[in-house]
C-alpha positions as CSV (number, residue, x, y, z in Angstrom):
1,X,10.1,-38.0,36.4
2,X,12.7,-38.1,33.1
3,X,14.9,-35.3,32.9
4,X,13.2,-33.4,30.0
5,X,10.0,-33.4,32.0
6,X,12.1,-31.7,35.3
7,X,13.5,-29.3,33.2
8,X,10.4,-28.6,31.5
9,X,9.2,-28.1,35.1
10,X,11.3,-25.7,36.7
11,X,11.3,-23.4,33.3
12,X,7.4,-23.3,33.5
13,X,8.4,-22.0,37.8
14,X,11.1,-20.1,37.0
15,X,8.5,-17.8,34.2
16,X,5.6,-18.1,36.9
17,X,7.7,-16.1,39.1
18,X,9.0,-14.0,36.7
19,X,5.7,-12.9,35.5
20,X,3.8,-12.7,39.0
21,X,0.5,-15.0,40.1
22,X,-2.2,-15.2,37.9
23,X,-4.6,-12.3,38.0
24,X,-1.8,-9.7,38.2
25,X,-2.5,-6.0,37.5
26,X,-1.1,-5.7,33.7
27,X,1.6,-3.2,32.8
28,X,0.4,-0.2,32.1
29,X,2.8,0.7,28.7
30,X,3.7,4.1,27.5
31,X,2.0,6.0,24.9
32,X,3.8,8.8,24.1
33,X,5.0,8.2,20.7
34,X,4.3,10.9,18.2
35,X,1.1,10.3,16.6
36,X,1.1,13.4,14.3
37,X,4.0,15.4,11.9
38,X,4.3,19.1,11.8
39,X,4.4,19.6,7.8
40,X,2.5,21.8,6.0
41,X,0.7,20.1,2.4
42,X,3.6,20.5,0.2
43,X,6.2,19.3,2.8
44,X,3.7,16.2,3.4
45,X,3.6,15.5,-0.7
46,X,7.3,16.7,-1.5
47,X,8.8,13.7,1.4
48,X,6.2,11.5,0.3
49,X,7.1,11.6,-3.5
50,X,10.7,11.5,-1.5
51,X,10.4,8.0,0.3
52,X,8.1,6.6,-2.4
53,X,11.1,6.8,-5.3
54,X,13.6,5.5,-2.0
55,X,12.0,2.2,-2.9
56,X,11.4,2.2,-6.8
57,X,8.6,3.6,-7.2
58,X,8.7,6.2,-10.2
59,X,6.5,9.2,-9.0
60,X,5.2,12.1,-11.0
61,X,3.6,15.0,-9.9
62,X,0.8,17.0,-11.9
63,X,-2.0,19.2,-11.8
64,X,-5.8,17.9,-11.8
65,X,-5.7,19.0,-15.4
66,X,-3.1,17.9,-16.7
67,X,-3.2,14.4,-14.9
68,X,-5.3,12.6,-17.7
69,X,-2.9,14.2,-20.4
70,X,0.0,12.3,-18.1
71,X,-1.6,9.1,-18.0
72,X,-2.1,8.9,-21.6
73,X,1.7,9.9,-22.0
74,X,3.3,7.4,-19.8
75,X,1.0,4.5,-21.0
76,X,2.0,5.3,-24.6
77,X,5.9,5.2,-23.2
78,X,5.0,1.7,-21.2
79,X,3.4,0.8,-24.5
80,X,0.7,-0.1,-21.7
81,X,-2.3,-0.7,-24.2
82,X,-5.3,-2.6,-22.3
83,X,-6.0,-1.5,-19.1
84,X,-8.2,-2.6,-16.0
85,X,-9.9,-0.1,-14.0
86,X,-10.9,0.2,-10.3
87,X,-15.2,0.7,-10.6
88,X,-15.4,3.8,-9.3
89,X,-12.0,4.8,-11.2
90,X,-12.6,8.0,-12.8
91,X,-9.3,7.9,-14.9
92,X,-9.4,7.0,-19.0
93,X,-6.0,7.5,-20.7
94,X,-6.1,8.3,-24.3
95,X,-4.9,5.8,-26.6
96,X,-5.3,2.9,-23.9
97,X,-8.2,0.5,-23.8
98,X,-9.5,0.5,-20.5
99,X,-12.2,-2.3,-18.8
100,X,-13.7,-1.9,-15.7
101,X,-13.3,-4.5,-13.3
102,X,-17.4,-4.8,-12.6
103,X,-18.4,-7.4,-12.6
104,X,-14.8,-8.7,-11.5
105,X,-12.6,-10.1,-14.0
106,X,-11.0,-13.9,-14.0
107,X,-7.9,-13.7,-12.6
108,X,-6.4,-15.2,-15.9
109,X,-8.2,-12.2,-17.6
110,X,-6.0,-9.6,-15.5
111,X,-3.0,-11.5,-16.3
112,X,-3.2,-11.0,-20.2
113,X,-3.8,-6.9,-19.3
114,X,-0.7,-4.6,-19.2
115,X,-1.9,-3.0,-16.0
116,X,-3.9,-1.7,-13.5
117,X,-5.4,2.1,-12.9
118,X,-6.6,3.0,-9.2
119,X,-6.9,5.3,-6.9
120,X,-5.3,5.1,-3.1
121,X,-7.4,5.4,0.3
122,X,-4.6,7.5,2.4
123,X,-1.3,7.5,1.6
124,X,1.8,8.1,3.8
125,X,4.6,10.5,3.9
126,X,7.1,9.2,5.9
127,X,7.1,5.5,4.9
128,X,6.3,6.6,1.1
129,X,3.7,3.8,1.1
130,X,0.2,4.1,-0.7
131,X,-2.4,1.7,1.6
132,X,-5.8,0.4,-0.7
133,X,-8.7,-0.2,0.8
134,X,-10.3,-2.5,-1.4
135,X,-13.4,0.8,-2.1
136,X,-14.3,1.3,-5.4
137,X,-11.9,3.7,-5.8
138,X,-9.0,1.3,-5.0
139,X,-10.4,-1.8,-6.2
140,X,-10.0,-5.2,-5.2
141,X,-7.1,-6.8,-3.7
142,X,-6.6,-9.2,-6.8
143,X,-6.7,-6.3,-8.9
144,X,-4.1,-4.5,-8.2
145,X,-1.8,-7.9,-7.7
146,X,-2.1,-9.4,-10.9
147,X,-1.4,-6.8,-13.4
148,X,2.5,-6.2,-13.7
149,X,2.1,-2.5,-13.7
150,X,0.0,-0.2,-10.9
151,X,-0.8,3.1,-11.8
152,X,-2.0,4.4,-8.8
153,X,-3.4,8.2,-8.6
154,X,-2.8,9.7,-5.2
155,X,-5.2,13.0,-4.2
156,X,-2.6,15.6,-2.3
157,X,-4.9,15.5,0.4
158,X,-4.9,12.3,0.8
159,X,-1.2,12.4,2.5
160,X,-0.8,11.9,5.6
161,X,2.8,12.2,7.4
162,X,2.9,9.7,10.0
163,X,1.8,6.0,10.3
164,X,-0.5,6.9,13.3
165,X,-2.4,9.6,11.2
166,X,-2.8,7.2,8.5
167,X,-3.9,4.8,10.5
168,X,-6.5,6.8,12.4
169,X,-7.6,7.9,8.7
170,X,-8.2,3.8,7.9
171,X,-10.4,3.4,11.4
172,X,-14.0,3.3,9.2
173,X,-12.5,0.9,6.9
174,X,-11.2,-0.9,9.5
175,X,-14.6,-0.9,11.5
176,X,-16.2,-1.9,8.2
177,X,-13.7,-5.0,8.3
178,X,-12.2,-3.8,4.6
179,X,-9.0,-5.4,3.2
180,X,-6.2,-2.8,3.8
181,X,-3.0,-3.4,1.7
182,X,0.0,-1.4,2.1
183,X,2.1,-1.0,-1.2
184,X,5.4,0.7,-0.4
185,X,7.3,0.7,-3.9
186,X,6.8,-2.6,-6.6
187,X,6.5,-6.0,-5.4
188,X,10.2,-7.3,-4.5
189,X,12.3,-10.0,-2.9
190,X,15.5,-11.3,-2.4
191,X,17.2,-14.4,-3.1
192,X,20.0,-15.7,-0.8
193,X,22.6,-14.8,-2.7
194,X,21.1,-11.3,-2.0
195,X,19.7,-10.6,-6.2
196,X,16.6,-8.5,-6.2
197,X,14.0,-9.5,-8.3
198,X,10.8,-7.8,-8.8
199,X,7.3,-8.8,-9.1
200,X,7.5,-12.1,-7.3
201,X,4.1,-11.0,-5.3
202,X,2.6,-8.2,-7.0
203,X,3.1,-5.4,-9.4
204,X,6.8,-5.4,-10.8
205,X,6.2,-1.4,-11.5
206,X,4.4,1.2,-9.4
207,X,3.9,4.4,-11.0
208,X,2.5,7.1,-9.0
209,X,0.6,10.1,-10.2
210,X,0.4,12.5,-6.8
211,X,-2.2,15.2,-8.1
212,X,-3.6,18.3,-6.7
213,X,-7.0,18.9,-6.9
């Protein structure tokens, strides 16, 4: 036997007994992380708006009225013009031309638009992170990866404060197999001399409208 194939040997004995004989009871593993917060509405929407600036996102907060007002304003400031919409997006800001993605747009279609407009399934507090679903309401997956702009509309009580909540909240589109995707803050990466630069996998700006209805 060659020396690689002893060593081989003995490491393969050594993790047998390490690990017990086949057919061992598993170990039983804690579960006693917290699975739920203790804020109230506001304090769920005033850390998520919190977090989700931490990581670039820019986050404005409005009443159900005035949210298509907003819209309209911030898309003439992007000078966001032509806009793709979720389906079952309800959203039409003045002074933008908006298509609904039904049927689904080429991909090099959504890449000559200035952005996207969608909603969000659930979205969490602590992480500030919106998760889509790929519903109607959220759209796609290409969608919302194409565009360089996201303007994402996120229902108050639709926060959640934990990652557990949120995820217990995403069980039906789980069980429905649905294509979750978790957007804290525009698509970024980093280089190795350490440069940020945006929009190397998705949106290059994320602007959230958190809205009480």
């Amino acid at each position: 036997m060659s020396a690689a194939s002893t060593a081989r040997a003995e490491i393969l004995r050594r993790a047998t007994a390490a690990i017990g004989a086949a057919g061992a009871e598993p170990v039983t593993v804690p579960r006693r992380y917290r699975s739920a917060g203790g804020l109230g509405p506001e304090g769920r929407v005033d850390l998520f708006c919190e977090r989700a600036a931490d990581y670039r996102a820019r986050v404005h907060r409005f009443a159900a009225a005035e949210l298509d007002a907003a819209l309209a304003a911030r898309c003439e400031e992007l000078r966001a013009r032509r806009l793709v919409a979720a389906p079952a997006a309800p959203w039409r800001p003045g002074g933008a031309e908006v298509e609904v993605d039904d049927p689904p747009l080429a991909a090099a279609r959504l890449d000559q638009l200035d952005g996207v407009l969608s909603g969000c399934a659930v979205a969490i507090a602590e992480t500030g992170t919106v998760v889509l679903d790929g519903s109607p309401l959220c759209g796609r997956r290409a969608l919302t990866l194409v565009p360089d702009l996201h303007l994402c509309v996120v229902a108050a009580a639709n926060v959640v404060e934990t990652v557990p909540e949120a995820v217990a909240a995403l069980a039906p589109a789980v069980a429905a197999g649905a294509p979750l995707t978790f957007v804290s803050g525009p698509s970024a990466t980093s280089d190795i001399e350490l440069q940020r630069v945006d929009g190397v996998h998705g949106p290059r700006q994320l602007e959230l409208f958190v809205v009480w209805y």
